[in-house]
VMD Tcl script that draws the C-alpha trace (Angstrom):
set ca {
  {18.06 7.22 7.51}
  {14.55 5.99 7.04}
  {13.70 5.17 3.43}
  {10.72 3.80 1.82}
  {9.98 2.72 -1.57}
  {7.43 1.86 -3.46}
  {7.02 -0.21 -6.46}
  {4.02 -2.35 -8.61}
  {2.14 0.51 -9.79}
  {1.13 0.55 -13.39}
  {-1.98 0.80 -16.10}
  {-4.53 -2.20 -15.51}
  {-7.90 -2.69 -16.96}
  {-11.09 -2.76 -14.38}
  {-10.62 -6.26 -13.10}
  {-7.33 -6.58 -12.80}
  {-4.92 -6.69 -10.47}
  {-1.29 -5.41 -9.25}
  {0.82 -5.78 -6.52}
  {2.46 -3.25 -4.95}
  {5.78 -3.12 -3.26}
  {7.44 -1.40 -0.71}
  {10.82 -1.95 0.10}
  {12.38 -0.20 3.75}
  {15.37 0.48 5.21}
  {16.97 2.15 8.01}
  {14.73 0.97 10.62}
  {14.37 -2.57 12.22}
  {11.49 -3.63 10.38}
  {10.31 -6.49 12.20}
  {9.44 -4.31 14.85}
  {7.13 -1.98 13.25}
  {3.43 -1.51 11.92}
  {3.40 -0.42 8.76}
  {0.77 1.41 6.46}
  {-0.77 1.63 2.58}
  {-2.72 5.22 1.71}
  {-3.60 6.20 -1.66}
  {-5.17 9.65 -2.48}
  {-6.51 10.34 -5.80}
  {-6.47 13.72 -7.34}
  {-8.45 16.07 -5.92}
  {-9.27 14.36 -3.24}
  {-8.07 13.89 0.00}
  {-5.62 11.04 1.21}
  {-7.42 7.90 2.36}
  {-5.95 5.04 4.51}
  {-5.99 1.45 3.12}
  {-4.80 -1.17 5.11}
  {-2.48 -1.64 8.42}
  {-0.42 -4.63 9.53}
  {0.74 -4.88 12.89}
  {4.53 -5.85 13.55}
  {3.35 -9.46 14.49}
  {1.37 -9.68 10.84}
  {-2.13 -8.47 12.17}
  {-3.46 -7.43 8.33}
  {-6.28 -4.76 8.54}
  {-7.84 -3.34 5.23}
  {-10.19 -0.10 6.66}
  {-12.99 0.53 3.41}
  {-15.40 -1.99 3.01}
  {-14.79 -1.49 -0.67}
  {-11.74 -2.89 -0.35}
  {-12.33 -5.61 1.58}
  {-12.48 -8.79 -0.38}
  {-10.39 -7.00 -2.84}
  {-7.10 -6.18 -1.12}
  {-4.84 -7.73 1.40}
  {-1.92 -6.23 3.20}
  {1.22 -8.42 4.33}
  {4.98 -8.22 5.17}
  {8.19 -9.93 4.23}
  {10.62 -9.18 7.13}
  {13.14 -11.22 6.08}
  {13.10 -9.05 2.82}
  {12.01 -5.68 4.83}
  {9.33 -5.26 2.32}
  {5.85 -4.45 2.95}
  {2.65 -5.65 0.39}
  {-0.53 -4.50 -1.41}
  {-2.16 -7.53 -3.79}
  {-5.16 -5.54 -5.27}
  {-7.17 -7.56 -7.03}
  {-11.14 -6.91 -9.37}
  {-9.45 -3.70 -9.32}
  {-12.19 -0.37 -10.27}
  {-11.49 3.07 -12.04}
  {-12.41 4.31 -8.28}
  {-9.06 2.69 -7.11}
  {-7.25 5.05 -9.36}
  {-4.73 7.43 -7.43}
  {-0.98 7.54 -6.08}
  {-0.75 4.36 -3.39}
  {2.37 5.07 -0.93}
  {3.28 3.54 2.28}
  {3.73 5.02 5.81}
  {5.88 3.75 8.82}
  {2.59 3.97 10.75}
  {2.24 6.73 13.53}
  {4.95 8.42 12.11}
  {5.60 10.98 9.51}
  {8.27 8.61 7.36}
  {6.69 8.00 3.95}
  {8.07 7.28 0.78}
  {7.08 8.95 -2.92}
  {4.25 6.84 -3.73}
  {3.15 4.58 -6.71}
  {0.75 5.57 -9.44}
  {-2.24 3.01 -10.21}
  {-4.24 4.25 -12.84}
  {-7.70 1.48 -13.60}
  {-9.34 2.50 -16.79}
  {-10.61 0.55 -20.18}
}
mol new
graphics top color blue
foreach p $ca { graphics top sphere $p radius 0.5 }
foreach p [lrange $ca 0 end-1] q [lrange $ca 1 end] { graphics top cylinder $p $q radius 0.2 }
display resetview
């Protein structure tokens, strides 16, 4: 059974930063790309960042670029998010996705705010 997990979210102050987590099992996870998407509320979901099963980071906004970076543990089967000069517009639920697939897990909440 495929299982994902996220952890890291929290409260931070504009500038700060967080790292998410996301622990997954059931699946060899060497061999797969995996996926951040946040969506705030109200709005629709929005993709983040991929990295390829050989490491390949990719971080899709240009808002986030400079900002966040994507990477992958496989020894620990746990998949990354370092946010950092975080901004009230990165507030929303952060959750990540066994790319190309359907497999998700519950999500973490970031909330930026002073």
């Amino acid at each position: 059974q495929v299982q994902l997990v996220e952890s890291g979210g929290g409260f931070v102050q504009p500038g700060g930063s967080l790292r998410l987590s996301c622990l997954v099992s059931g699946i060899a996870f060497s061999q797969y790309p995996l996926a951040w998407w946040r969506q705030a509320s109200g709005k629709e979901r929005e993709a983040v960042a991929l990295i390829s099963s050989g490491g390949i980071p990719t971080i899709y906004e240009d808002s986030m670029k400079g900002r966040f970076s994507v990477s992958r543990d496989d020894a620990a089967n746990t998949l990354y998010l370092q946010m950092n000069n975080l901004k009230p517009d990165d507030t929303a639920l952060y959750y990540c996705n066994l790319a190309g697939s359907n497999f998700r897990g519950p999500g973490t909440q970031v909330t930026v705010s002073s």
